[in-house]
Kinemage of the C-alpha trace (Angstrom):
@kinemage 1
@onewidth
@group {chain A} dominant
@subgroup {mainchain}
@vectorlist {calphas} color= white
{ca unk a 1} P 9.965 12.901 12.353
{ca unk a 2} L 8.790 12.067 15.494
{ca unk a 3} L 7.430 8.142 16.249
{ca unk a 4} L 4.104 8.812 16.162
{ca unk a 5} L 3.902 9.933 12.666
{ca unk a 6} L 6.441 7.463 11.360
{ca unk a 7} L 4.305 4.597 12.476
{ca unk a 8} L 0.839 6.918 11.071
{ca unk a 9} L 2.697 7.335 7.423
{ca unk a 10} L 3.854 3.495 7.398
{ca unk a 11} L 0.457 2.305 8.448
{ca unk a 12} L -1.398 4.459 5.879
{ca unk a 13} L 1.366 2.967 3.157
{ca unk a 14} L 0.457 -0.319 3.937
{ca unk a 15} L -3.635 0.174 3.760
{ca unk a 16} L -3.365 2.507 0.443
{ca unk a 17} L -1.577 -0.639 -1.294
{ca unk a 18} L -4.702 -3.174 0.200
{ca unk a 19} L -7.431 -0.703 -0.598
{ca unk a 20} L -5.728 -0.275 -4.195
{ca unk a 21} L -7.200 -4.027 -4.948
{ca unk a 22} L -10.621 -5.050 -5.893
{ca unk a 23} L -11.900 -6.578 -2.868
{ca unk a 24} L -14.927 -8.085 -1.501
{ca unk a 25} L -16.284 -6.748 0.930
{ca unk a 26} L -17.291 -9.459 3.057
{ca unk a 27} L -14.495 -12.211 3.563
{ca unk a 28} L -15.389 -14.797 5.417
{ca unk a 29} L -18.506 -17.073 4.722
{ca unk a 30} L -19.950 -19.983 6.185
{ca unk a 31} L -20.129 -23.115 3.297
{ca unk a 32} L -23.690 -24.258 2.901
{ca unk a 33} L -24.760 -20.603 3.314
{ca unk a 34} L -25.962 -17.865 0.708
{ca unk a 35} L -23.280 -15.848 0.072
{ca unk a 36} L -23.772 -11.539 -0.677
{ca unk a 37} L -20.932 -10.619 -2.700
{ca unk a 38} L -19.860 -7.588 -2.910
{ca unk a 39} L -16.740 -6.168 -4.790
{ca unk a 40} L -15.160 -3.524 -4.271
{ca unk a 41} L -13.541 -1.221 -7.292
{ca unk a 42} L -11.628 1.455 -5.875
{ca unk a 43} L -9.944 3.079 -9.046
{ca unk a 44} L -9.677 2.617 -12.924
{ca unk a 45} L -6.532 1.359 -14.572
{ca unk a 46} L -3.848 3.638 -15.064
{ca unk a 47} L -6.008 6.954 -14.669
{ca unk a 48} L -8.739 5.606 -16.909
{ca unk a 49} L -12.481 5.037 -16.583
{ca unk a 50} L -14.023 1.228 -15.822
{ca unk a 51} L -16.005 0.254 -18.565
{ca unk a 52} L -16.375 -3.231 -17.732
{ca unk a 53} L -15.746 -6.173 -14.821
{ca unk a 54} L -15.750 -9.675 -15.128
{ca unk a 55} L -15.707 -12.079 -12.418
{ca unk a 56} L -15.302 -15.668 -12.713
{ca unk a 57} L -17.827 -17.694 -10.396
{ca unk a 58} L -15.715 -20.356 -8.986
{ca unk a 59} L -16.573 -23.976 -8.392
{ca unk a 60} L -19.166 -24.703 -5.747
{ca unk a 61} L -20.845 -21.267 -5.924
{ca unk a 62} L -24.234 -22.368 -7.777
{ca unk a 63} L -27.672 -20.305 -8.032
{ca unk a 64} L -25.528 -17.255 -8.133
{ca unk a 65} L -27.653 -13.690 -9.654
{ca unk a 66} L -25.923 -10.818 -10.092
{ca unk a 67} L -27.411 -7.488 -9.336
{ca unk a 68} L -28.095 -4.854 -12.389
{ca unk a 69} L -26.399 -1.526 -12.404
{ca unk a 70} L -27.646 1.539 -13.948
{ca unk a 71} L -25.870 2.323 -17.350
{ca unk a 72} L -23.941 -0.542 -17.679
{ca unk a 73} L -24.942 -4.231 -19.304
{ca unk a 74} L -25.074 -7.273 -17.747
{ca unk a 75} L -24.128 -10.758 -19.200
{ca unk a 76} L -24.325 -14.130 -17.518
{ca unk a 77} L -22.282 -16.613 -19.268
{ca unk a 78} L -23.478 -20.193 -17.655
{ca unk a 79} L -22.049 -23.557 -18.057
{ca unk a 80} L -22.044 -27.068 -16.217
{ca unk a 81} L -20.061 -27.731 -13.226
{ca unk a 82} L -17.747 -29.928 -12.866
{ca unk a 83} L -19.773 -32.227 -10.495
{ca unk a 84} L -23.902 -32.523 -9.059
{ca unk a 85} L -24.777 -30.051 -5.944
{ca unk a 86} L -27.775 -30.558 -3.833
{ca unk a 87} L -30.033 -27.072 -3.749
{ca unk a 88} L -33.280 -27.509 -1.909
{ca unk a 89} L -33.584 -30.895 -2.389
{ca unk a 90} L -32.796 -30.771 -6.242
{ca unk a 91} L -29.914 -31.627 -8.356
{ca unk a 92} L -27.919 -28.165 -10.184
{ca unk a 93} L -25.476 -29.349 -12.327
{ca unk a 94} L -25.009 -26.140 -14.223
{ca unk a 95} L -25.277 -21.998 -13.559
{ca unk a 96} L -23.730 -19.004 -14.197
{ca unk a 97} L -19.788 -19.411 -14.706
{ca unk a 98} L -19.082 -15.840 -14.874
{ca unk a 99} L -20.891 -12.371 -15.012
{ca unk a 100} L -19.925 -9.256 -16.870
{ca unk a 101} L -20.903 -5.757 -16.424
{ca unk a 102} L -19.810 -3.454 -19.665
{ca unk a 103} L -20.917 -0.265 -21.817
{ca unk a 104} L -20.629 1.747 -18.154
{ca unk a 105} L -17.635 4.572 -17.159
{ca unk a 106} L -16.347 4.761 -14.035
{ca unk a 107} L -14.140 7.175 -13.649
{ca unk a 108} L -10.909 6.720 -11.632
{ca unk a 109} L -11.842 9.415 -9.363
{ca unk a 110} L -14.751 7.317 -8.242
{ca unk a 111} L -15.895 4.497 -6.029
{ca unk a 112} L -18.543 1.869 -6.898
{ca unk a 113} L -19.696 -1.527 -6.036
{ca unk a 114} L -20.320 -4.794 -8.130
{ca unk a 115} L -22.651 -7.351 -6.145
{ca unk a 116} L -23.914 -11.228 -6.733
{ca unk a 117} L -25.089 -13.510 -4.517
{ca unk a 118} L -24.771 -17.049 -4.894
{ca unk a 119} L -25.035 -20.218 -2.190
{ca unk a 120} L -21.949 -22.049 -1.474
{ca unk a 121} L -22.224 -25.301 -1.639
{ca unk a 122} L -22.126 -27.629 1.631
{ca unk a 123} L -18.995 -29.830 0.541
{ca unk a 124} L -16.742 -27.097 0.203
{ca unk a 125} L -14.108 -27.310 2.047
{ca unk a 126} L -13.778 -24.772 5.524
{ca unk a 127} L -10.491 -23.028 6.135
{ca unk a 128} L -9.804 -22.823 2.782
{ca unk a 129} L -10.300 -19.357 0.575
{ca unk a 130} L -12.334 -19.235 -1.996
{ca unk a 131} L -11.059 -16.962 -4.854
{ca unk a 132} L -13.426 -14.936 -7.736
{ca unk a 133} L -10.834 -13.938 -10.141
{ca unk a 134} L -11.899 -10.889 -11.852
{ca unk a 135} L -10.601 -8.798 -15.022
{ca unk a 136} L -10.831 -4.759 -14.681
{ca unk a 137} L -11.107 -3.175 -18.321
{ca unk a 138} L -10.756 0.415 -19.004
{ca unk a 139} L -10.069 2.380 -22.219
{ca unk a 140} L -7.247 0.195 -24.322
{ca unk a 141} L -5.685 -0.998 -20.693
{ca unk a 142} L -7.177 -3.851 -18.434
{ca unk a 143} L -6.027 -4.925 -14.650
{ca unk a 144} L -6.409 -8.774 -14.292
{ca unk a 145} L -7.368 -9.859 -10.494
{ca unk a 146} L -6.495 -13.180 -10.915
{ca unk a 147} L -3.445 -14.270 -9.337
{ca unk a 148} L -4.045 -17.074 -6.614
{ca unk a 149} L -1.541 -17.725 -3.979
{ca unk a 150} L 0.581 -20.953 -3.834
{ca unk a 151} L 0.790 -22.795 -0.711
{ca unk a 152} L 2.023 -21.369 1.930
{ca unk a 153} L 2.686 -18.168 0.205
{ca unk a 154} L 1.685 -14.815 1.213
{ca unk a 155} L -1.439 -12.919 -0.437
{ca unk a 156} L 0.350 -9.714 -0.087
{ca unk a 157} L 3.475 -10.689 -2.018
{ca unk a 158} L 0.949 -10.824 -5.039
{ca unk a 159} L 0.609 -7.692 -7.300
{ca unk a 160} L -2.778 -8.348 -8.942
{ca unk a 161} L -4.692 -11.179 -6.247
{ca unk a 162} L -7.851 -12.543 -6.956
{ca unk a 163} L -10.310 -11.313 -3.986
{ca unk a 164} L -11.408 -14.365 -1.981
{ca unk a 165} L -13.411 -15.119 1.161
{ca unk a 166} L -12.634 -17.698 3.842
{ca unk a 167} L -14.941 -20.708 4.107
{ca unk a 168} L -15.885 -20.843 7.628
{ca unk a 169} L -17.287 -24.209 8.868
{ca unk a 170} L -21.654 -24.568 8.015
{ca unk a 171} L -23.571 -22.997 10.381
């Protein structure tokens, strides 16, 4: 096999097992800034259908409203947070925690999108990511998008990550 291809097949390896995540689509964000997120579900689990995702809002993501999808139901399960934020000059001190969208099927053949947007608060802090873990049912199985890096170790050493966005510094 000539270099060329080697370095084509071992570069297309290496995407297939990134694209294979749930992902958001837009990674980096600016803190103090209204965030669009957008996740990505590429496949079902094990050759079955999606029939329901649920992402967990993390801390400092407050006024967040999920979008409505066709055919499937949406829940918003709110709660307080863990401290005050400042939103136009008021005080939040609760909000939606996490948001589920059930009763659809996506088939594993098929593509779709899962968006929210929410504002990230001001005091987060930049450089750091920001992670939405998020469970993927399907028919009896489930694929958990939760695991959250240590420090200082690698995001692609972990099997199932959480997707997450940089926090870039306010704008």
């Amino acid at each position: 096999m000539n270099k060329y291809l080697l370095s084509a097949w071992a570069l297309a390896l290496g995407t297939g097992t990134a694209v294979a995540h749930i992902t958001l689509e837009t990674q980096e964000a600016a803190v103090g800034s209204t965030y669009k997120a957008i996740l990505r579900v590429p496949h079902g689990c094990e050759g079955k259908p999606t029939t329901a995702v649920r992402v967990q809002i993390p801390e400092g993501v407050i006024s967040v409203k999920p979008m409505p999808k066709p055919g499937w139901t949406l829940q918003i399960k709110k709660g307080k947070y863990e401290k005050s934020y400042q939103l136009y000059g008021e005080a939040v001190t609760s909000g939606a925690r996490e948001l589920d969208w059930s009763g659809g099927s996506l088939p594993d053949e098929f593509y779709d999108e899962f968006v929210f947007r929410g504002t990230l608060a001001a005091d987060l802090p930049a450089g750091q990511t920001l992670y939405f873990p998020v469970v993927q049912e399907c028919d009896g199985a489930a694929e958990r998008w939760i695991e959250i890096p240590a420090a200082g170790q690698n995001e692609d050493a972990l099997e199932y990550p959480a997707p997450g966005i940089k926090l870039l510094p306010k704008k």
